[in-house]
N, C-alpha and C positions, 0 to 999 in steps of 0.2 A: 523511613522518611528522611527529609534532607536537615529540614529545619524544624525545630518544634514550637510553634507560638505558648502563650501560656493556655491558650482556649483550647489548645492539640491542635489547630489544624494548619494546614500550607498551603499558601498560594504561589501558584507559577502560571508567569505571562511564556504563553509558547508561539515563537515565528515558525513559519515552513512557506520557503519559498524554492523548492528544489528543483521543481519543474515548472509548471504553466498556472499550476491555482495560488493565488495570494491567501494566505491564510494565519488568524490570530486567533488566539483564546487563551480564558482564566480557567485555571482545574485547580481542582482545591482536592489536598489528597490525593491527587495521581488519580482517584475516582470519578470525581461527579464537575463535569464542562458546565462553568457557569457564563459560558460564553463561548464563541465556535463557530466563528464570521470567515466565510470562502467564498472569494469571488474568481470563476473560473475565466478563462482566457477564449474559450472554444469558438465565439464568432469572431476570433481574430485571426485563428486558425484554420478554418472551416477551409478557406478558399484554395489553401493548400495543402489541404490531403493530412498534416501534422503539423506538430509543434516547430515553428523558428525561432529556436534560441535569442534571437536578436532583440525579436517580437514581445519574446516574452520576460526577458530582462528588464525592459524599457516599462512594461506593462507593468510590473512591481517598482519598479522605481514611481509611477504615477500614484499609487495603489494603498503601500505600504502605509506610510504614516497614520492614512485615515482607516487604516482596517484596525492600528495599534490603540486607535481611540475610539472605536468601534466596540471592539472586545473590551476595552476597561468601562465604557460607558455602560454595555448590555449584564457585565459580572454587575457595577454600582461598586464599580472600586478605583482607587486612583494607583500611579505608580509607587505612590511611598507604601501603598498597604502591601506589596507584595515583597515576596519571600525571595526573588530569584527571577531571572528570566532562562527560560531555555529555549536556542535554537536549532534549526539543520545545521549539519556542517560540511553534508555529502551522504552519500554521493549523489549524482544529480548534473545537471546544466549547469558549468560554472559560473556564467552569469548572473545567474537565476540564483544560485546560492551567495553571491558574492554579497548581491543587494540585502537577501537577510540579514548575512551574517553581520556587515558592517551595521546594520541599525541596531541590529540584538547588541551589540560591542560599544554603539553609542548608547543606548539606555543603560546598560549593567556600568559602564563608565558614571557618567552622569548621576545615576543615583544611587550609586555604591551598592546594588543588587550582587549578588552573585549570580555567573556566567555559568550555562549550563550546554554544552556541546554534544549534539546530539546525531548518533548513524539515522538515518532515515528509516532504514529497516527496524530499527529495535522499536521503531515509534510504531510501525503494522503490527509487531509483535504482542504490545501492550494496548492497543488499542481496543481488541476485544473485552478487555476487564474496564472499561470507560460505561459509568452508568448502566451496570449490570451487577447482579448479586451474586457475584463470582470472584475468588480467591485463586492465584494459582498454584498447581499441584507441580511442583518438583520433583521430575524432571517433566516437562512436559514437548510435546511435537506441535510444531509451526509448519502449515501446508501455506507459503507466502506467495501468492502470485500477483502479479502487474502488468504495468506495460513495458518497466525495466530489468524485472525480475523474477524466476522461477525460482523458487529454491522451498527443500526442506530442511528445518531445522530442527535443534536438539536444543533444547532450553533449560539448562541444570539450576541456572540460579540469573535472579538480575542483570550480574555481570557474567556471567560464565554461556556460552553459547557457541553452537558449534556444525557449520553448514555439511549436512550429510550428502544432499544431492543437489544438481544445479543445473539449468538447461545450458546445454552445448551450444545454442547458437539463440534462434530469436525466445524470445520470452512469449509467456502465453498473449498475454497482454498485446505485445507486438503484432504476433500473430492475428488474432481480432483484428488489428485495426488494418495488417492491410490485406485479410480476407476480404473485411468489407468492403474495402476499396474496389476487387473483384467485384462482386456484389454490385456497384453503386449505390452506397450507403453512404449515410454522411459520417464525417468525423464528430465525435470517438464514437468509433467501431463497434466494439465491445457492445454500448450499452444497444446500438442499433442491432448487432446481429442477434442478440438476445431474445430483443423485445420480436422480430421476425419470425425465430427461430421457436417462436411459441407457436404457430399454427403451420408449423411445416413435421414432417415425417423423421425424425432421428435414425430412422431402418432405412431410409430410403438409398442411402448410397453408404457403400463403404470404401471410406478414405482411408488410409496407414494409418495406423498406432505405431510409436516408437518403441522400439522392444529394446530395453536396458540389458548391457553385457551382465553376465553374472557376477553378483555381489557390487552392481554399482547399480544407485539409486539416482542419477543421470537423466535428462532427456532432452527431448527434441520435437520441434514445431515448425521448421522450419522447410522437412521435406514434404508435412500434412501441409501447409500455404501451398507448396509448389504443385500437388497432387489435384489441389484444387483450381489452382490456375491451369492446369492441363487440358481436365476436366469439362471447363469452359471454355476452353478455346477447343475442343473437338468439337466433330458433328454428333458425337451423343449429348452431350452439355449444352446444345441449343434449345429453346425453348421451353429447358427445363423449369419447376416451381423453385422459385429463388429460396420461399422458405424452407423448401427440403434439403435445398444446398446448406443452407444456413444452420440448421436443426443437426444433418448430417455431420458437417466440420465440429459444431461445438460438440458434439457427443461424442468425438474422437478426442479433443482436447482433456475432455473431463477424463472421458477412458483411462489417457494418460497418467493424468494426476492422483488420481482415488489409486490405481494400479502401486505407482512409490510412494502413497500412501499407506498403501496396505502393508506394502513389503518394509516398509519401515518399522511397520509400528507390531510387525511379527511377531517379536519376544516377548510381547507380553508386559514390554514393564512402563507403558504411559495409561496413567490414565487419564490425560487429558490430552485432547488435541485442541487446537486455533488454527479457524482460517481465518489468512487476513491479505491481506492488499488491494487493490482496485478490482482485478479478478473476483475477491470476493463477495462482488455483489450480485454475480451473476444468477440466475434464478437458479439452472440447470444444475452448477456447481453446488451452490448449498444442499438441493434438495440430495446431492449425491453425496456429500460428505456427511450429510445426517443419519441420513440411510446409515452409509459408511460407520458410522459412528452405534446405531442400535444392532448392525449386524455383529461387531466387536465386541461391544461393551466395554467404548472408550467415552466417556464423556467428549461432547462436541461444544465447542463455543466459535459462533460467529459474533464480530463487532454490529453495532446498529449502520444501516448503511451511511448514514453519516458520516460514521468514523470506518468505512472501508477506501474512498479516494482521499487521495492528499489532506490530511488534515493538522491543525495546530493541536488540536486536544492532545492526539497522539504523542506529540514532540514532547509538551509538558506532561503527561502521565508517565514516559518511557525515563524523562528527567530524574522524574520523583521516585522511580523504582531502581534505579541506575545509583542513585545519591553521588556520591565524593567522585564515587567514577566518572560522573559524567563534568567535573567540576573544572573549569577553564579560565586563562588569565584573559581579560576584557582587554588586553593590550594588544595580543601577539596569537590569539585565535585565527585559524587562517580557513577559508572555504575548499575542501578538497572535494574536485565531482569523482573520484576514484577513491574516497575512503572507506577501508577495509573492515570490513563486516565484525 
């Protein structure tokens, strides 16, 4: 813990405004969201295919203050009961963090909180142990996927963390979205080819798996997009079932990931895995890394999907398990969209 009240427990206000969703909450213990207000951007987006930074800058600047009193009204706390505030600090839109950051920097200012600075990713990381009766086991594996992110990680301690493999070009995340774009699917992709990609055929087509050079846990998604833009644009791809297509690609993606999954976690020495990031809400993917998980005999832990896209909980949980490390001057904290994992 960061701070110890006399009652034991901690509260932290946590901002995340790193990409498109405005989001606040109180977590008490790094465990249990007694609050967890997200207001996503997506009809502002829709009509462009993805997120414009500009859009969604402007959109948290409008957003923000009443989401910060949102969250303290739904916890029945005020700012002086809490412990800390912790925010994004990156990586992400620098806009979109900019706007966090300085309001997280005006409250820990103003009310003499202590500033709590936080990677985005370590916030997917800990999210899983949010409102769940789960402890982490040290060392444990993090399968993190997004819309900005692919990566496997190596989790030794709070602060100690160490990215094993990482996709070479688009992220899964990406990929969805503009599969579906193919498709004719609305934005975000993801949750549409998903839901599709329930009543379509996963055997129906076979699209590339990325095959990792030896000894690197590495990949790529971005020649399976192209395979399927091909696909489409022949005269076999016409008139074909879109859910098969759909069914098809995601089965390849997952392929991927359980695949440097697996080869990660070979030696025998995790017993825990987490998946986490926006990816992990996906139906196909859980059921494969659970699988994954009773064929091992790794313990599996998914977050609630709540806490798999963008969320505040996470920020303030990853705070409270982070402690001193994550601890920042309210002066001179700066918003970095390239800080390093």
């Amino acid at each position: 813990m960061i701070l110890t009240r006399t009652d034991g427990t901690v509260l932290l206000l946590g901002i995340e405004t790193s990409c498109d969703d405005t989001a606040t909450a109180v977590v008490r213990n790094g465990r249990t969201a007694l609050s967890n207000v997200s207001t996503n951007q997506d009809r502002f987006h829709a009509k462009y295919g993805g997120i414009v930074p500009e859009i969604a800058s402007r959109q948290h600047v409008a957003l923000l203050s009443a989401a910060v009193e949102d969250a303290l009204d739904r916890a029945e706390v005020g700012l002086s009961d809490l412990d800390g505030i912790a925010v994004t600090a990156g990586p992400g839109l620098i806009g979109s963090l900019v706007v966090g950051v300085a309001s997280a920097k005006a409250l820990a200012y103003a009310s003499g909180k202590p500033l709590y600075a936080v990677n985005h990713l370590h916030g997917h990381i800990f999210a899983a142990f949010l409102e769940q009766d789960l402890e982490p086991e040290y060392p444990f594996l993090t399968l993190l996927v997004s819309g900005g992110h692919s990566q496997l990680v190596r989790v030794d301690s709070p602060v100690e963390t160490r990215v094993l493999g990482r996709t070479r070009d688009d992220a899964a995340g990406e990929a969805f979205d503009k599969t579906a774009r193919l498709l004719g699917l609305p934005f975000p992709g993801g949750p549409a080819i998903d839901a599709l990609a329930r009543s379509g055929n996963p055997a129906a087509f076979s699209f590339p798996r990325h095959r990792a050079d030896r000894g690197s846990l590495d990949m790529s998604f971005s020649g399976l997009k192209t395979s399927v833009r091909y696909f489409l644009e022949s005269p076999a791809g016409r008139n074909v079932d879109r859910a098969d297509v759909a069914a098809s690609f995601q089965a390849a993606v997952v392929a991927v990931l359980i695949d440097r999954l697996d080869r990660a976690a070979s030696g025998g020495e995790y017993r825990l895995a987490v998946l986490s990031g926006g990816v992990a809400a996906n139906s196909a993917l859980q059921t494969a890394f659970a699988a994954w998980g009773e064929r091992t005999g790794v313990r599996t832990a998914i977050p609630h999907l709540r806490f798999c896209t963008d969320n505040a909980a996470m920020i303030a949980a990853a705070a409270d398990r982070r402690g001193a490390a994550a601890l920042s001057d309210a002066l001179r904290l700066g918003a970095d969209p390239n800080l390093p994992f």
